[in-house]
Backbone as CSV, one residue per row, in Angstrom:
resi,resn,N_x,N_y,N_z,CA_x,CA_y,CA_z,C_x,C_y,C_z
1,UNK,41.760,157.797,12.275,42.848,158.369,11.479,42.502,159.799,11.101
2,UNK,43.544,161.050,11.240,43.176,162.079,10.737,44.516,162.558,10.164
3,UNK,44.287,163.462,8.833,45.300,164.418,8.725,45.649,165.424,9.566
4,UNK,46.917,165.760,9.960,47.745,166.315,10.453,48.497,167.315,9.542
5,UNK,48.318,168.898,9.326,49.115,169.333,8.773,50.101,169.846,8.981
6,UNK,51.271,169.937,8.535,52.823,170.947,9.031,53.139,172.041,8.225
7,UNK,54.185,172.904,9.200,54.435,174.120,8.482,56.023,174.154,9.219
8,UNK,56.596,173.648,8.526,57.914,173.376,8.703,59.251,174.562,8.342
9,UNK,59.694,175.560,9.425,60.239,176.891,8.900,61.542,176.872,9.586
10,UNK,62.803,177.031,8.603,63.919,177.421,8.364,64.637,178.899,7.875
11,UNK,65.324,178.849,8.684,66.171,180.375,8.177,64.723,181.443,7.515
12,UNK,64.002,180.903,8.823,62.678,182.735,8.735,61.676,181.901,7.460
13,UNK,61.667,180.881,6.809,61.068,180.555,5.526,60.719,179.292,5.688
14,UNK,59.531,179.059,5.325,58.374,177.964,5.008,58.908,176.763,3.993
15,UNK,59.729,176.066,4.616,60.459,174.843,3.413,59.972,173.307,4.158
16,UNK,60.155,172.475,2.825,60.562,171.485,3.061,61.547,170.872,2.851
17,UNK,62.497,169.966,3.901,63.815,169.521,3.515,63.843,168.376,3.818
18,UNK,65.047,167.655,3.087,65.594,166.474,3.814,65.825,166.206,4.965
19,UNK,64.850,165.452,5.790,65.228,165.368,7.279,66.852,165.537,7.470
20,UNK,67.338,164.058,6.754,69.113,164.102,7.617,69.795,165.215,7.295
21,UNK,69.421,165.614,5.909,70.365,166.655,5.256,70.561,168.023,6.292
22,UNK,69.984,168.296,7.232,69.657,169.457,8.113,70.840,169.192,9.128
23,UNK,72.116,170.534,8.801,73.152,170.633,10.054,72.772,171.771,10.597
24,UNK,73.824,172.308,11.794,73.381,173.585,12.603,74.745,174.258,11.749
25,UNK,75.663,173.682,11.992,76.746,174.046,10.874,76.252,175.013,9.491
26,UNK,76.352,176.379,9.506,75.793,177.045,8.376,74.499,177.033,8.126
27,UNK,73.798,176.556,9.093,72.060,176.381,9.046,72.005,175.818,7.457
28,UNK,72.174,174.500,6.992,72.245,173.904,5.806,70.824,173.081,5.770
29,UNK,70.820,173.240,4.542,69.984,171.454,4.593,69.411,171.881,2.873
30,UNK,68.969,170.754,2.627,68.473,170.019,1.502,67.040,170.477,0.852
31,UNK,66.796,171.631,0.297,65.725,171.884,0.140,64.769,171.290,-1.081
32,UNK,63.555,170.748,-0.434,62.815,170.448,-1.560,61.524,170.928,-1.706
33,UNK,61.728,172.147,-1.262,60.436,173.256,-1.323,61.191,174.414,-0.673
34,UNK,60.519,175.562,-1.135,60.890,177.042,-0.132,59.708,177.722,-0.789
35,UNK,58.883,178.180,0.129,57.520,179.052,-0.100,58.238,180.778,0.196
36,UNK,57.142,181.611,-1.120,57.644,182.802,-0.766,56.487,183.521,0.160
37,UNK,55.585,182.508,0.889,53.783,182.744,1.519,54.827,182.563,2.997
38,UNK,54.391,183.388,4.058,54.570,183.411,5.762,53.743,182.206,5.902
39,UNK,54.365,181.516,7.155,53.531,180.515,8.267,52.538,181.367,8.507
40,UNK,51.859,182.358,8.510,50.351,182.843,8.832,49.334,182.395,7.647
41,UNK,49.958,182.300,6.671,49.372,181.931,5.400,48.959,180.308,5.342
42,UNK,49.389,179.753,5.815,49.549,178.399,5.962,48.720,177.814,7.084
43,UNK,48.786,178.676,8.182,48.046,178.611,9.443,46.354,178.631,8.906
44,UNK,46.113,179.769,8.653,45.068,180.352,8.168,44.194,179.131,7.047
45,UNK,44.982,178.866,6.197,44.731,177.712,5.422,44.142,176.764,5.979
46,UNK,44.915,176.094,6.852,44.839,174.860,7.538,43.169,175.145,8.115
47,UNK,43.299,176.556,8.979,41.855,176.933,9.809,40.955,176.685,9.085
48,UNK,40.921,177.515,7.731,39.697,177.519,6.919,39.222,175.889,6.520
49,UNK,40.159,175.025,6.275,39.695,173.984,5.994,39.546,173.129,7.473
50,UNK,39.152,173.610,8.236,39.172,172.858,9.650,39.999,171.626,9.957
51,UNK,41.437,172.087,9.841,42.379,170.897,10.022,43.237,171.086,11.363
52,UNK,42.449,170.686,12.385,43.501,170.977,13.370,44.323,170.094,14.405
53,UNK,45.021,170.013,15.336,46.360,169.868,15.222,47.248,169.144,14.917
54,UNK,47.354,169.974,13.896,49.141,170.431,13.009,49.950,171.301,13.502
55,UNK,51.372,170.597,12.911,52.961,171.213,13.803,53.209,172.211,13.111
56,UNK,53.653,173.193,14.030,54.996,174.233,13.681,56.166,173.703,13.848
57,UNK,56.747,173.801,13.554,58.466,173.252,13.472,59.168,174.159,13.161
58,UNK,59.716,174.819,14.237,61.084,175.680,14.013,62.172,175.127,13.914
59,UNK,62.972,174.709,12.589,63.752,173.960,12.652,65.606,174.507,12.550
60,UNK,65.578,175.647,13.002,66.660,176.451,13.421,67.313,176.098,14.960
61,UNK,68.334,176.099,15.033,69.131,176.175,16.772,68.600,177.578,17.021
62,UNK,68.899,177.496,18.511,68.641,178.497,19.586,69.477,179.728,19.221
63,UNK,71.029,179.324,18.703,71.886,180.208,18.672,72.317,180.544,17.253
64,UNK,71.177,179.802,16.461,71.625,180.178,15.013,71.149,181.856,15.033
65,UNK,71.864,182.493,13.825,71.259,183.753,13.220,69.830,183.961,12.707
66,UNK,69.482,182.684,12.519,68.148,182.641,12.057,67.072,182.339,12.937
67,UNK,67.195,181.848,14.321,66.556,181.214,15.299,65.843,182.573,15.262
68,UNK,65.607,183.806,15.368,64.547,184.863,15.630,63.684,185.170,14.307
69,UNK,63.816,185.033,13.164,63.580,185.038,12.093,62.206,183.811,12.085
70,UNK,62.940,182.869,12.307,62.110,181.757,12.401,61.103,181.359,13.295
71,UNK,61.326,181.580,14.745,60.612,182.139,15.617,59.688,182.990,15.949
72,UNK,59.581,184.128,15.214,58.691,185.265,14.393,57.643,185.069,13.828
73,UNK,58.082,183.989,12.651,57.278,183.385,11.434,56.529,182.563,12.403
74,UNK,57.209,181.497,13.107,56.055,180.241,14.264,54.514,181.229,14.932
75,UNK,55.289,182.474,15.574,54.069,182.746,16.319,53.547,183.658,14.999
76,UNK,53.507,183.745,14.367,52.839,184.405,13.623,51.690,183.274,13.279
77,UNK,52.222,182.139,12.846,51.288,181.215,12.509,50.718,180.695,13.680
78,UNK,50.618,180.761,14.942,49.718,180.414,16.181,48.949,181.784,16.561
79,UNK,48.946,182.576,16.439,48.312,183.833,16.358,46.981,183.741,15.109
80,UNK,47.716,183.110,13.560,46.751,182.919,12.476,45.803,181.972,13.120
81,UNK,46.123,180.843,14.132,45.705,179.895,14.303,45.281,179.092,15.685
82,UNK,45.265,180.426,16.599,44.956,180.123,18.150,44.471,178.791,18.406
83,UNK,44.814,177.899,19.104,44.958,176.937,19.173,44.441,176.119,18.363
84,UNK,44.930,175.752,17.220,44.662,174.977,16.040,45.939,174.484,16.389
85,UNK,47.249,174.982,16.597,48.351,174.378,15.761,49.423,174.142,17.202
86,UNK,50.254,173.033,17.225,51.188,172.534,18.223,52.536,173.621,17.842
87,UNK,53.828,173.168,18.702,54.598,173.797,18.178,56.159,173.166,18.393
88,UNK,56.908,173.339,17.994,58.079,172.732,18.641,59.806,173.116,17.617
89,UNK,60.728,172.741,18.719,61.717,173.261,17.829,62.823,174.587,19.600
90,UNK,63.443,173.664,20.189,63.982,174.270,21.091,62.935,174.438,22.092
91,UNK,61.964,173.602,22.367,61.515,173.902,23.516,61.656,173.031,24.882
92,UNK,62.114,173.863,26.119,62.260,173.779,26.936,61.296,173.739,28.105
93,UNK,61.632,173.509,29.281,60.056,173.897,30.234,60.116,174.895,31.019
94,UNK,61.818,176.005,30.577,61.620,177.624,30.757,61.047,178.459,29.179
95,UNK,60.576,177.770,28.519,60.289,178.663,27.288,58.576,178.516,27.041
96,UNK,57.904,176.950,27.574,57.426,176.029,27.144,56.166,177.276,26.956
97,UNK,55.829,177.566,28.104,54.059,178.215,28.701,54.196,179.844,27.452
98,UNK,55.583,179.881,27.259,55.190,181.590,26.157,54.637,181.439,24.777
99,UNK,54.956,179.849,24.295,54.818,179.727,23.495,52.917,178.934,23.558
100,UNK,52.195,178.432,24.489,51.200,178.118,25.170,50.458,179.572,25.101
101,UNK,50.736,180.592,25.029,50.261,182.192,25.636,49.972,182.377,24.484
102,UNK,51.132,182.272,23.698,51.065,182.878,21.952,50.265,181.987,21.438
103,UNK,49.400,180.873,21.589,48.345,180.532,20.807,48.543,178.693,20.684
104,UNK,49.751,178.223,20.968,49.613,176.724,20.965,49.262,175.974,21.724
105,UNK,48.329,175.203,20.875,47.432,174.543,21.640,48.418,173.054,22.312
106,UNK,49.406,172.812,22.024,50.577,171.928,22.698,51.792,172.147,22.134
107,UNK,52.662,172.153,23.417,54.164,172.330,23.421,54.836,170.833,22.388
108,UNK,55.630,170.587,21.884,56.234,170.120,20.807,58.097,169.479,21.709
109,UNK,57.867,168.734,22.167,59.765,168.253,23.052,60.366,167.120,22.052
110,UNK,61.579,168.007,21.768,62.575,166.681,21.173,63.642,166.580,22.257
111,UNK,65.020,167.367,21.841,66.066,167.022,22.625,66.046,167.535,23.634
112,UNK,65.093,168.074,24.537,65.138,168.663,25.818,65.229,167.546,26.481
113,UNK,64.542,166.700,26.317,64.230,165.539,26.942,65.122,164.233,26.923
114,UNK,66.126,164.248,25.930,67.260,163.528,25.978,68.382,163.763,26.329
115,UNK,69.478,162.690,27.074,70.319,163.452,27.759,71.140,162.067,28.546
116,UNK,72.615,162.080,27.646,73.576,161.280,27.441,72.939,159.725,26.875
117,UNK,72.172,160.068,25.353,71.567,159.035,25.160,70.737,158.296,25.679
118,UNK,69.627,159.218,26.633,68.603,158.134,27.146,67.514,159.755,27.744
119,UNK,66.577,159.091,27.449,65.417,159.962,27.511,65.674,160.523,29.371
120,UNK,64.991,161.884,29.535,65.385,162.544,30.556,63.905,162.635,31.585
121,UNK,63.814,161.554,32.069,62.143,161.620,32.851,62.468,163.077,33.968
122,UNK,63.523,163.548,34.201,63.567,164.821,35.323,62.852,165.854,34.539
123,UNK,63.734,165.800,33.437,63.142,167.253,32.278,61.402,166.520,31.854
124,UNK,61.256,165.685,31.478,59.916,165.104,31.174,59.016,165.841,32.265
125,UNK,59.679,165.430,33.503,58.463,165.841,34.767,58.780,167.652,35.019
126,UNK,59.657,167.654,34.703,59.360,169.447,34.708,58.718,170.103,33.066
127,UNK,58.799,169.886,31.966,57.709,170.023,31.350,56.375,169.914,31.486
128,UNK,56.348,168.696,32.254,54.591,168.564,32.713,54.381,169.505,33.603
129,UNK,55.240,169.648,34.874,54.853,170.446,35.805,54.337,172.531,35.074
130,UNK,55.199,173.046,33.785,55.084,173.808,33.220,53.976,174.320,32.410
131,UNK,53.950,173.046,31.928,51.892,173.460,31.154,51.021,172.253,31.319
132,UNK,51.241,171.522,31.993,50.512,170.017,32.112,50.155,169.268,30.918
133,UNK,50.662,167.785,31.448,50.457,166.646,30.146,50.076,166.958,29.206
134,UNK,48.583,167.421,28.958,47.290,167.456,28.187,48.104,168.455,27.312
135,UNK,49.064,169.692,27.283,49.955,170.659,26.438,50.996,170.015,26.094
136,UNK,51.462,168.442,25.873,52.808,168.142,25.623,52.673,167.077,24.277
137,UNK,53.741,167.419,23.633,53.639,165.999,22.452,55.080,165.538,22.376
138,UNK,55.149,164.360,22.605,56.358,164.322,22.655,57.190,163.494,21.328
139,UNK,58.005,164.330,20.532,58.538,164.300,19.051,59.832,163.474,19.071
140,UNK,59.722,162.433,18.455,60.692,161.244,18.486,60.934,160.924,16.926
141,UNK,62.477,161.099,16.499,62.960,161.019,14.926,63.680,159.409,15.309
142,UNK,63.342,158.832,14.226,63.798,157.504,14.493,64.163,157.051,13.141
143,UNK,65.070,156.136,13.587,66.303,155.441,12.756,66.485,154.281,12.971
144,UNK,66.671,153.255,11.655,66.664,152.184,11.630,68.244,151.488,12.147
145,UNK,68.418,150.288,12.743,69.552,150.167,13.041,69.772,149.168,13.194
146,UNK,70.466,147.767,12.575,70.402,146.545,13.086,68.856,146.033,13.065
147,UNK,67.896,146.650,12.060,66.507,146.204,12.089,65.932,146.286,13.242
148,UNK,66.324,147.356,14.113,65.158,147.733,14.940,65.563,149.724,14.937
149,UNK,64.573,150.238,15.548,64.092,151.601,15.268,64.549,152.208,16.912
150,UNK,65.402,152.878,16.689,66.274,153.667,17.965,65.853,155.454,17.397
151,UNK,65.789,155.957,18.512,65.254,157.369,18.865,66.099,157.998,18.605
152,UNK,66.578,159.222,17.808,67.972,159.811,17.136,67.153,161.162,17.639
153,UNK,68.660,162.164,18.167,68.512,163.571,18.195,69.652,164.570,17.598
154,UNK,69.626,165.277,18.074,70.433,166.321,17.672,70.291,166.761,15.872
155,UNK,69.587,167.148,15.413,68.779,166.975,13.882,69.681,165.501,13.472
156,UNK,68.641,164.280,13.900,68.558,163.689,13.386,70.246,162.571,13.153
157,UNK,71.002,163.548,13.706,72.585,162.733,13.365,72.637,161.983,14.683
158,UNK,72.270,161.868,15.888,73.267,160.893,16.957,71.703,160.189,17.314
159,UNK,71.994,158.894,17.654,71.729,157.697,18.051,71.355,157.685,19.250
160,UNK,70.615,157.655,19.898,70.206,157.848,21.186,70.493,155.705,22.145
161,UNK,70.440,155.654,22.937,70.096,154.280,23.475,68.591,153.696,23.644
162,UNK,67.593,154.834,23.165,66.218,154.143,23.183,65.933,153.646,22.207
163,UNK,65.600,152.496,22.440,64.820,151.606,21.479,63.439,151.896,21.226
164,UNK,62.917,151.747,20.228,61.103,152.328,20.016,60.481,150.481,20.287
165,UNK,60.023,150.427,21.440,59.372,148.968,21.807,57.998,149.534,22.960
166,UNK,57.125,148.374,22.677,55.944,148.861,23.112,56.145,149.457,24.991
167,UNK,57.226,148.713,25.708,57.138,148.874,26.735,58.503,150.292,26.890
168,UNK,58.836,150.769,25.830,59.507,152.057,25.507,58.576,153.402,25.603
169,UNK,56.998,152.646,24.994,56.041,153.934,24.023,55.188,153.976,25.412
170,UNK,54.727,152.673,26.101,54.329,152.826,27.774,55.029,153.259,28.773
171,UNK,55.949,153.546,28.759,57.042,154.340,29.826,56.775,155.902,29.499
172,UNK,56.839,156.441,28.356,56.718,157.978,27.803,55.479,158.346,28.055
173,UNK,54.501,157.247,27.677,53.306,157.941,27.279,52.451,158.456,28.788
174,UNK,52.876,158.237,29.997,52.548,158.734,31.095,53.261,159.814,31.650
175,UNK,53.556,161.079,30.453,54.529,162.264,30.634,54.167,162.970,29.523
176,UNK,52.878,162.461,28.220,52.565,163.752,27.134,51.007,163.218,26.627
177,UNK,50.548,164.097,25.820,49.237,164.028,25.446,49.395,163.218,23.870
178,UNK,50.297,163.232,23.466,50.775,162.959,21.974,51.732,162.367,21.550
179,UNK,52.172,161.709,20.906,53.008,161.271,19.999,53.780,162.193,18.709
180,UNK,54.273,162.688,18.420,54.750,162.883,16.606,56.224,162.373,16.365
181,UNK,56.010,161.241,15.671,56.753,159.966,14.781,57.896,160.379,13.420
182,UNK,58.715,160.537,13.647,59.450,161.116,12.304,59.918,159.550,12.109
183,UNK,59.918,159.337,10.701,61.025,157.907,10.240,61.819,158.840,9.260
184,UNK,62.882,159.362,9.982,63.515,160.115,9.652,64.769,159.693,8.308
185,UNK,65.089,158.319,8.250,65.607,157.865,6.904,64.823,158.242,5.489
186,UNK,63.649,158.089,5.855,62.728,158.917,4.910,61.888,159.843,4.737
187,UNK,62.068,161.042,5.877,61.577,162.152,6.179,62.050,163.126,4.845
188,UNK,61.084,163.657,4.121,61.118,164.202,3.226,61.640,163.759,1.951
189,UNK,61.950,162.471,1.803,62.141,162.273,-0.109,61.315,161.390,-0.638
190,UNK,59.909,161.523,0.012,58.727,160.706,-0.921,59.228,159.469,-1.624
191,UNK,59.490,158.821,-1.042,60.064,157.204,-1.435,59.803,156.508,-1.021
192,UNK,58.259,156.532,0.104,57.407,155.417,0.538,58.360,155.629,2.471
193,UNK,56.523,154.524,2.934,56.769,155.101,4.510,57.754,154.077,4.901
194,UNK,58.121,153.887,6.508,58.472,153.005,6.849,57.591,151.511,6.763
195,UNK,57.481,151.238,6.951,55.824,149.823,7.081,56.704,149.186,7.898
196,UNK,57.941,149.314,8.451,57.627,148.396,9.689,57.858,149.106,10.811
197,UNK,57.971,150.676,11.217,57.535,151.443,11.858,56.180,151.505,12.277
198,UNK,55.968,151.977,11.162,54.301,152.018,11.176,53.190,150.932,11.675
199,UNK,53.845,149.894,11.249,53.367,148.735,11.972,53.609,148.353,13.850
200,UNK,54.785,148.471,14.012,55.355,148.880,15.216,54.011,149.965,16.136
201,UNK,53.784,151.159,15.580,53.218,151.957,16.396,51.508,151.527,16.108
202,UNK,51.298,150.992,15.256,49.544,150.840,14.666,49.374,149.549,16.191
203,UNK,50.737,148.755,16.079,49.716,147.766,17.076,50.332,148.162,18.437
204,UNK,51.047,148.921,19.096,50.683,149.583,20.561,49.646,150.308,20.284
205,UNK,49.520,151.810,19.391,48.640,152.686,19.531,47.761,153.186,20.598
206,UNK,48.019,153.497,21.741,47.486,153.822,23.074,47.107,155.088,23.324
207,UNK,47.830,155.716,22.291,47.549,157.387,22.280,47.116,157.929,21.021
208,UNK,47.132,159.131,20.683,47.328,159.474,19.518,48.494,159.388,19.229
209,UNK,48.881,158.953,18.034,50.481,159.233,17.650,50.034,159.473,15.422
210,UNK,51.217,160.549,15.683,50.942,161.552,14.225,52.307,160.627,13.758
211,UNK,52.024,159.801,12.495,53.352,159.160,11.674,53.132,160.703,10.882
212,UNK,54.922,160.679,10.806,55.590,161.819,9.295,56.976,160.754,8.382
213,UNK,56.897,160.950,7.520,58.039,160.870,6.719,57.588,159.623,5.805
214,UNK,58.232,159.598,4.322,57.919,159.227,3.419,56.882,159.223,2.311
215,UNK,55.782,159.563,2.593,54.238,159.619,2.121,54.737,160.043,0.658
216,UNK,54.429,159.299,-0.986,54.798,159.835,-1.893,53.223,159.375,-2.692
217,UNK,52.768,159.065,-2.585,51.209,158.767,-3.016,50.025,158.379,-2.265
218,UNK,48.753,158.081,-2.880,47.740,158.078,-2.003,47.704,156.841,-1.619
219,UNK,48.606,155.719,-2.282,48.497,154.446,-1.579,48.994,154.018,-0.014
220,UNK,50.458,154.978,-0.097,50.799,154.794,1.208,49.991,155.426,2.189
221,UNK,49.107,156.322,2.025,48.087,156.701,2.888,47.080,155.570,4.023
222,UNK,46.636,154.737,2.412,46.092,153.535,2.613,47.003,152.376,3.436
223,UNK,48.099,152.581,3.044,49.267,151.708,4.204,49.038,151.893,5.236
224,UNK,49.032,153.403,5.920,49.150,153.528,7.114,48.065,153.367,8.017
225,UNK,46.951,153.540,7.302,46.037,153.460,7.881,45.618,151.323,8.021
226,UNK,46.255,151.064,6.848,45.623,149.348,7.150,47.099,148.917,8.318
227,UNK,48.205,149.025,8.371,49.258,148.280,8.963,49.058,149.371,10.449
228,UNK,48.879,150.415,10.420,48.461,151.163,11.685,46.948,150.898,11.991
229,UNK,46.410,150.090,11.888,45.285,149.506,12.296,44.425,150.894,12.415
230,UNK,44.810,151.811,11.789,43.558,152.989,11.807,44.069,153.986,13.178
231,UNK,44.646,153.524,13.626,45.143,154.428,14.969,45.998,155.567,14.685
232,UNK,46.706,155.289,13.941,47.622,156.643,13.795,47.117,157.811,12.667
233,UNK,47.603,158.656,13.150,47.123,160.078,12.544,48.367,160.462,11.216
234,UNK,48.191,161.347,10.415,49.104,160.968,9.407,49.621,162.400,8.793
235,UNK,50.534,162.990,9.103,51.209,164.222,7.287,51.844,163.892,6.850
236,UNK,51.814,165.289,5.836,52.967,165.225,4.723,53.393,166.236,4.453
237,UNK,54.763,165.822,3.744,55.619,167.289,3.685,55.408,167.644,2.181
238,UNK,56.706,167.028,1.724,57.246,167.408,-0.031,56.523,166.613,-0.778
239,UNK,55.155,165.892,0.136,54.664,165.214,-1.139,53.260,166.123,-1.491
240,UNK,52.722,167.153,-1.016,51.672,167.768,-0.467,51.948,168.841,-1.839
241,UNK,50.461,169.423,-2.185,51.119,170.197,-3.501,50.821,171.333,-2.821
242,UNK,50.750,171.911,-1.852,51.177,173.016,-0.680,52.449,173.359,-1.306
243,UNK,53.234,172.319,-0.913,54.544,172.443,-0.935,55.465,171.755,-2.332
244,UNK,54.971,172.059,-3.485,55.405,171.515,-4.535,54.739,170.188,-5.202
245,UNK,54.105,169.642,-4.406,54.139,167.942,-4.407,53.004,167.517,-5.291
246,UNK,52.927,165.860,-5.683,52.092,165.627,-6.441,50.469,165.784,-6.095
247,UNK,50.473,165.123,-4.454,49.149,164.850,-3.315,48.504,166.147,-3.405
248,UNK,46.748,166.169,-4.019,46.052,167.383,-3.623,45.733,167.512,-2.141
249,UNK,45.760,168.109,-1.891,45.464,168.862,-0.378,43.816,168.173,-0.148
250,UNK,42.851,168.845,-1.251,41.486,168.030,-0.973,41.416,166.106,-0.982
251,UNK,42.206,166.132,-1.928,42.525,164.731,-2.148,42.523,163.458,-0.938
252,UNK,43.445,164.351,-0.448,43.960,163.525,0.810,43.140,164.052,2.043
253,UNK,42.425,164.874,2.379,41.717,165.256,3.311,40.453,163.659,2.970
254,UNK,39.567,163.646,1.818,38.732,163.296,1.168,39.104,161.448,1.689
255,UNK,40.205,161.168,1.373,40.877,159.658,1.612,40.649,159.839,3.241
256,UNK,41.124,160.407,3.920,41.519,160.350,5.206,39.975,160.420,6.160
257,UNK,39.568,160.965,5.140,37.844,161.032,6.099,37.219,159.509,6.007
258,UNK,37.371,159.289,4.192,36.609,157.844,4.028,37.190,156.960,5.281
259,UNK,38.557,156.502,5.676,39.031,155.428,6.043,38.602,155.606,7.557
């Protein structure tokens, strides 16, 4: 088990938000943090305390007003952080290798890779072919539905047809180096993790895979690590006092080493 840190940037700025709350519509969303410190600041941080890889998340569209703003701020923080830090947020496998150049140590794929509700193994195999496996993580927001956990894109609003099942996580996992897990019903409002997600991925666990969303104390830490059988890697957003939150930064480094 290791911590995983994020630096999650909107409209050019270092926030944390409500996963669902995030439209492209007016570049909106739900803020429950906004730092007035650059992603280099954060990068740098992470370095000094030898925490490495942790996401960038550009969480702007391609064609928003803010997509260059925000984009700016990312490589700024892979520059602070030459390959310390992943990256993701519109990447493609014509964009994939610039952002590989500028300092990330792995490319970051959500909706490139989906496509009319079902994961896109063509685009999968041309990402690999672009920076190879060992540079890919592949970022899956998931949603509960009828009590089982389906793969959602487009920030988080449409429903994809994949189901998250072990012979779902063995089909992908021969196309990236990584996992990163959003339980996106509770991505950012510290109200406890999924536990039957988490459980879900602790007993495939074949790869690394980074759980995000929910973390509101140091117990659920201890969750993830006992129902993820120790396999999964773990951040946090709005619960992190980085970013407002109650969780010390040493705190949870300190937990995450013991277990």
């Amino acid at each position: 088990m290791e911590f995983r840190p994020c630096i999650d940037i909107h409209n050019g700025k270092v926030k944390q938000i409500v996963g669902t709350s995030l439209v492209d519509e007016g570049n909106r969303a739900k803020e429950n943090f906004v730092s007035e410190r650059g992603a280099d600041f954060f990068a740098e941080f992470y370095q000094s305390e030898g925490q490495r890889g942790g996401h960038v998340i550009m969480l702007n569209a391609k064609d928003s007003p803010y997509y260059e703003a925000t984009k700016e701020q990312a490589i700024k923080a892979l520059h602070a952080y030459p390959g310390g830090m992943q990256v993701g947020g519109g990447i493609t496998a014509d964009n994939a290798m610039e952002f590989i150049k500028e300092g990330a140590s792995h490319v970051i794929v959500t909706s490139y890779v989906f496509k009319d509700g079902h994961i896109s193994y063509d685009n999968m195999r041309k990402l690999v072919d672009a920076v190879g496996k060992e540079h890919v993580v592949l970022d899956m927001s998931c949603r509960k539905r009828d009590d089982r956990y389906f793969v959602v894109t487009d920030r988080w609003q449409v429903f994809t047809e994949e189901e998250v099942t072990p012979e779902f996580l063995d089909s992908i996992s021969a196309y990236c180096d990584e996992l990163l897990i959003h339980a996106a019903d509770v991505e950012g409002m510290s109200a406890g993790i999924e536990e039957d997600l988490v459980r879900l991925l602790g007993e495939w666990g074949k790869i690394p895979i980074t759980y995000a969303g929910g973390v509101r104390d140091y117990d659920d830490i201890m969750k993830i690590r006992e129902l993820g059988h120790g396999k999964l890697n773990v951040t946090i957003g709005s619960a992190l006092d980085l970013f407002g939150g109650p969780l010390h930064f040493e705190t949870v480094e300190q937990i995450v080493q013991d277990v």
